[in-house]
Each structure stands twice: as structure tokens, then as C-alpha cells.
C-alpha positions, -999 to 999 in steps of 0.1 A, spaced: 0 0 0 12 33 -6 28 55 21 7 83 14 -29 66 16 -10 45 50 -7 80 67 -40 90 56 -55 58 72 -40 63 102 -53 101 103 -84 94 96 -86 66 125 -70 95 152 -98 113 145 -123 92 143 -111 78 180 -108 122 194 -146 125 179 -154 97 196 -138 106 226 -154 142 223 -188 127 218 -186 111 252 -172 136 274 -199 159 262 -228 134 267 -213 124 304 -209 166 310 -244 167 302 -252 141 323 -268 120 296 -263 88 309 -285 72 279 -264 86 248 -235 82 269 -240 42 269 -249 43 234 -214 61 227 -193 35 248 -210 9 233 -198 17 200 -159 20 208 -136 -10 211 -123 -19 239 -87 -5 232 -107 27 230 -130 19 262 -92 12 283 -82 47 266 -118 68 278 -112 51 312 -82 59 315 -82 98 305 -111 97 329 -91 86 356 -63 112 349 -88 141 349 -106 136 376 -81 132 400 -61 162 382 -94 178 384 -94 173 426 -59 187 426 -74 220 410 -101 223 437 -73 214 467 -52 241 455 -78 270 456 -93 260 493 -84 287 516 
């Protein structure tokens, strides 16, 4: 396969994995916990591991945030 269309592959699937990622913080910000499992559902579980992951990282990042700016 060509180079060219390989790097355009593998563009296209980043993407595709950040809209996807996108699609479900926004549905869990809104508290839609419906389209939220509707969203999970559809991402393999590479990408499930990856979601779960950043979760972790920004809510305990998140807690660090609010510790810093109690008086």
C-alpha cells in the first residue's frame, strides 16, 4: 500500500477515536447517561481502556485543581 494513503489511514482513524472521545465527554458533561452508553457501546475496547483511562487522569487532576484553591 502506498505511504501516502497508509498516513491518511492512520489520520483518519486519530480522529475518528478524538470525535469519539469528544462525543462522550460531552454526553457524560451533560449528564446523559442514555447517549453516553450508546457512545461506549460503539468503541472497542482498546478505546474503552483509553476513555477510562483519561477519565481517571482528569478527575483526579481535576481534585488537585479544587485542593489548590481552598483557603
Amino acid at each position: 500500500m502506498d505511504q501516502a494513503l497508509v498516513d491518511v489511514l492512520k489520520a483518519i482513524g486519530t480522529a475518528s477515536r478524538a470525535l469519539a472521545f469528544q462525543n462522550a465527554t460531552s454526553m457524560a458533561c451533560r449528564g446523559d447517561r442514555q447517549r453516553l452508553a450508546v457512545c461506549l457501546e460503539a468503541m472497542t475496547p482498546g478505546q474503552l481502556v483509553e476513555v477510562a483511562a483519561a477519565a481517571r487522569m482528569l478527575s483526579a487532576e481535576a481534585d488537585h485543581a479544587l485542593a489548590r484553591r481552598e483557603p
